[in-house]
C-alpha positions as CSV (number, residue, x, y, z in Angstrom):
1,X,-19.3,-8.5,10.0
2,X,-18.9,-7.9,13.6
3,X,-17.4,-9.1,16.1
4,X,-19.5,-10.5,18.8
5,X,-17.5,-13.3,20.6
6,X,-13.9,-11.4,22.2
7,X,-13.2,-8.2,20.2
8,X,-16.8,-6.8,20.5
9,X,-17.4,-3.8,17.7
10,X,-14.8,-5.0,15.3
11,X,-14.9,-5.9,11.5
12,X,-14.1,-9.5,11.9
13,X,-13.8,-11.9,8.8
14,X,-14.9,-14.9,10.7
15,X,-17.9,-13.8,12.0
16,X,-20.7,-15.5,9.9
17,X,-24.5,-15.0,11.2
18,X,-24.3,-18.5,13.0
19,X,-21.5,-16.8,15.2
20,X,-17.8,-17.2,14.6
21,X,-16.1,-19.7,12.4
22,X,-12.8,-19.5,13.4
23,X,-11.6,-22.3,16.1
24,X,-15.0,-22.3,18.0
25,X,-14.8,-18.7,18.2
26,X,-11.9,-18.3,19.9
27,X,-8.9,-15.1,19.3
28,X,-5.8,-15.1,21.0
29,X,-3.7,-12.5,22.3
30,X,-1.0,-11.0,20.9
31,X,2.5,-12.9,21.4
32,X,5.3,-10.9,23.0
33,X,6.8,-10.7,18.9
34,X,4.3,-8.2,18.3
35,X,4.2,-5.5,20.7
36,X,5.7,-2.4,18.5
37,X,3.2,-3.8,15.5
38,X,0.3,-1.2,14.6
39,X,-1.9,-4.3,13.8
40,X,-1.8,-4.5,17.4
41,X,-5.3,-3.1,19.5
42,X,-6.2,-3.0,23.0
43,X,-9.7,-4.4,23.8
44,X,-11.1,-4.4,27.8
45,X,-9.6,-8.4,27.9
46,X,-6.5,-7.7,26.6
47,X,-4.1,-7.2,23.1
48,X,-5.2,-8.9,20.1
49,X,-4.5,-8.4,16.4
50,X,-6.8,-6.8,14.0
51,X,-5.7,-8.9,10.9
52,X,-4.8,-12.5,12.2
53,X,-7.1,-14.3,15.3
54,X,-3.8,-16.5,16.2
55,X,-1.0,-14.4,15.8
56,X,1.4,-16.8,17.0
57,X,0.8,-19.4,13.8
58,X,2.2,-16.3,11.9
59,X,5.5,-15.9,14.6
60,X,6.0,-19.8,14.1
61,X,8.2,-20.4,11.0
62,X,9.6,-16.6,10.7
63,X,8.8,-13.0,10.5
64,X,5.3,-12.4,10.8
65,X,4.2,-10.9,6.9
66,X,1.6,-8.8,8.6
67,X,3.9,-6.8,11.2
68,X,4.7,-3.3,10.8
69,X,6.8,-2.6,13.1
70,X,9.8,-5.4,11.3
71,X,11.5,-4.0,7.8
72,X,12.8,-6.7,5.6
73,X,16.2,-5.5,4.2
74,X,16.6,-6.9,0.4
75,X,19.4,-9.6,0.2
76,X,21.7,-9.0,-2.8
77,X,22.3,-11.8,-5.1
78,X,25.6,-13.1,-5.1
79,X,26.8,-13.3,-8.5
80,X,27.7,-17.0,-9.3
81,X,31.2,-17.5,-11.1
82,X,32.0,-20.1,-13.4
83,X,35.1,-22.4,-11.9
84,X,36.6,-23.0,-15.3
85,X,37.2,-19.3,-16.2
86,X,38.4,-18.3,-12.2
87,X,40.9,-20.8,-12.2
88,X,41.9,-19.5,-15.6
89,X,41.8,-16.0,-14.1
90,X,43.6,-16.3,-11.2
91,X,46.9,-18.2,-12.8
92,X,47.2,-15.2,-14.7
């Protein structure tokens, strides 16, 4: 539905017909982690996220998952080596 509360004209998930459902209707701003992030939109009182209405919850324990403006690199697997046969291999 849409947004009547803060972001006025935009597809919100919360928004119900009895108003908005999320945190007695409240968004918040954008933290300073997410400036760069296309998620990001400007709205006459001020920068909030188009996917998340608290976008510091996300920031909290990490990388936000929703950011696009942050690339993960892939962390090679160390290979795990048996001590019985290093020690065997290294005497050698």
């Amino acid at each position: 539905m849409i947004c009547q509360t803060i972001r006025k004209g935009s597809e919100c998930t919360f928004m119900t017909a009895k108003g908005c459902s999320y945190n007695a209707g409240l968004c918040h701003e954008v933290v300073e982690a997410c400036q760069g992030c296309n998620r990001a939109s400007e709205i006459e009182t001020g920068w909030y996220c188009t996917a998340c209405p608290e976008p510091a919850k996300k920031w909290k324990n990490g990388n936000c998952n929703l950011a696009t403006h942050i690339t993960s690199k892939p962390v090679a697997a160390k290979a795990k080596i048996n001590p019985l046969k290093a020690s065997k291999r290294g005497s050698r």
